[in-house]
C-alpha positions as semicolon CSV with decimal commas, in nm:
position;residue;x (nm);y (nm);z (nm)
1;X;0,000;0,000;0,000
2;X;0,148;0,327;-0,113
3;X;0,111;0,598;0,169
4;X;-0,093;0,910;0,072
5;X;-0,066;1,287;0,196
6;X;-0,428;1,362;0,166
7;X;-0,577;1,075;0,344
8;X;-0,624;1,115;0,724
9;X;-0,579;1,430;0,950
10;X;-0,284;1,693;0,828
11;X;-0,267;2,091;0,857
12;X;-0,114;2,210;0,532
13;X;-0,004;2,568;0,492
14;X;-0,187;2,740;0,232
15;X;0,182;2,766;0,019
16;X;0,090;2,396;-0,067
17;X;-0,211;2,511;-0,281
18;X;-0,097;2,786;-0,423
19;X;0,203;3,085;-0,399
20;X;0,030;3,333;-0,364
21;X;-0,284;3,425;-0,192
22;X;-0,512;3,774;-0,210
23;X;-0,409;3,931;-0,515
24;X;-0,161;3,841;-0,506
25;X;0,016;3,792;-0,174
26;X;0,231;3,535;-0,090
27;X;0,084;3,212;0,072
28;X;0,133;3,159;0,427
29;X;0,386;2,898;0,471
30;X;0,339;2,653;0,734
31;X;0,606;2,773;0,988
32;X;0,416;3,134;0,953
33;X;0,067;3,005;1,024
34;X;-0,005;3,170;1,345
35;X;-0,066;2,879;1,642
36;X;-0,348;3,042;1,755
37;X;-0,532;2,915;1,461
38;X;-0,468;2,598;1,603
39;X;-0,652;2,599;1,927
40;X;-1,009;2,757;1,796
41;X;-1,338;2,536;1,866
42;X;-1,395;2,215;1,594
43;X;-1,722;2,090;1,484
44;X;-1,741;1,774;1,277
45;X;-1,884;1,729;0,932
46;X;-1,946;1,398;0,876
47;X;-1,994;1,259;0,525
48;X;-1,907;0,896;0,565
49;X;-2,220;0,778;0,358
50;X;-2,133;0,916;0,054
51;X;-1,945;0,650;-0,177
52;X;-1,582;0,655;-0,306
53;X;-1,522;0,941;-0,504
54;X;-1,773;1,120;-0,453
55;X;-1,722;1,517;-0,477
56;X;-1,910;1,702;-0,150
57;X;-2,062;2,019;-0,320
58;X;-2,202;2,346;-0,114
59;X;-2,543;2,184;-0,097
60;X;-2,394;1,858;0,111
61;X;-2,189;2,076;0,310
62;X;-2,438;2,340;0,392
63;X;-2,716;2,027;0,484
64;X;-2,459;1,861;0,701
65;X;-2,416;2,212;0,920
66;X;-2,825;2,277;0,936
67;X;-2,823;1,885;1,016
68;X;-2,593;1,947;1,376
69;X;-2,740;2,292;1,429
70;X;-2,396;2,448;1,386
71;X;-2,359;2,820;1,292
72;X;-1,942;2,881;1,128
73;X;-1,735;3,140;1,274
74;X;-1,442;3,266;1,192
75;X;-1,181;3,041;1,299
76;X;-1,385;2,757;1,337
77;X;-1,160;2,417;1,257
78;X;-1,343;2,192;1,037
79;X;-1,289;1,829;1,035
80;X;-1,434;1,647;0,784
81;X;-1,522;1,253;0,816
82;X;-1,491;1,052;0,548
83;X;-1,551;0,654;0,522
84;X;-1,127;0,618;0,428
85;X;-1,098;0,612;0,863
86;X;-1,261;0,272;0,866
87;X;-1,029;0,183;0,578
88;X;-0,674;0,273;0,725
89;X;-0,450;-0,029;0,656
90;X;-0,641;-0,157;0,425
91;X;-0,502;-0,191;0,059
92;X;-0,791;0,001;-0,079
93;X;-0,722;0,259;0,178
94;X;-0,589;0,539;-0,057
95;X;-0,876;0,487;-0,303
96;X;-1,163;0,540;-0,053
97;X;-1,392;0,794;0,044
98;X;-1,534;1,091;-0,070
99;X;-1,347;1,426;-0,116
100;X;-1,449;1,824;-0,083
101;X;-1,539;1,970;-0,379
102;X;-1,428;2,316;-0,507
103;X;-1,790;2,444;-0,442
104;X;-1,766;2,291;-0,070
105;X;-1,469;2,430;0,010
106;X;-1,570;2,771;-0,102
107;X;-1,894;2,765;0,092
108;X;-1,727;2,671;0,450
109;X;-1,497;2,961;0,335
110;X;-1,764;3,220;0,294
111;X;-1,991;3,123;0,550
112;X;-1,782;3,196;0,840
């Protein structure tokens, strides 16, 4: 089983998306992301019944909040959780779950 980066729980400075960030400013990189965005309150979206490859779009995302009664605010930590947790060490491991979807990601951005 190869390993994978993008399965299971990492913090990623934004630098590993992309350069540069607001017009053009460049990206936080991850020994500049301040720590107190590290110790903020978490609430957990969970998306474990949607299949393998499956894309979450704003829709799922903004159902799963109204569905746990949770309002985001800035600096809320978002955990997402996928099906691939019940998979770890399996060989299909890096293969499962679903994944957050440009639309998703850009909703949770804009609604906190």
């Amino acid at each position: 089983m190869a390993p994978s980066t993008h399965n299971g729980t990492h913090l990623d400075a934004p630098y590993h998306y992309h350069s540069t960030m607001d017009h053009g400013i460049p990206s936080l990189r991850i020994d500049e992301v301040p720590l107190g965005w590290c110790f903020q309150p978490g609430v957990k979206l969970d998306f474990r019944h949607f299949e393998d490859g499956y894309l979450v779009t704003a829709s799922d995302a903004e159902a799963e909040l109204e569905r746990i009664g949770h309002v985001l605010r800035p600096l809320d930590i978002v955990v997402v959780n996928t099906a691939a947790g019940a998979r770890f060490g399996q060989d299909n491991y890096v293969a499962s779950a679903c994944g957050m979807g440009y639309s998703a990601t850009m909703a949770l951005l804009s609604a906190a």
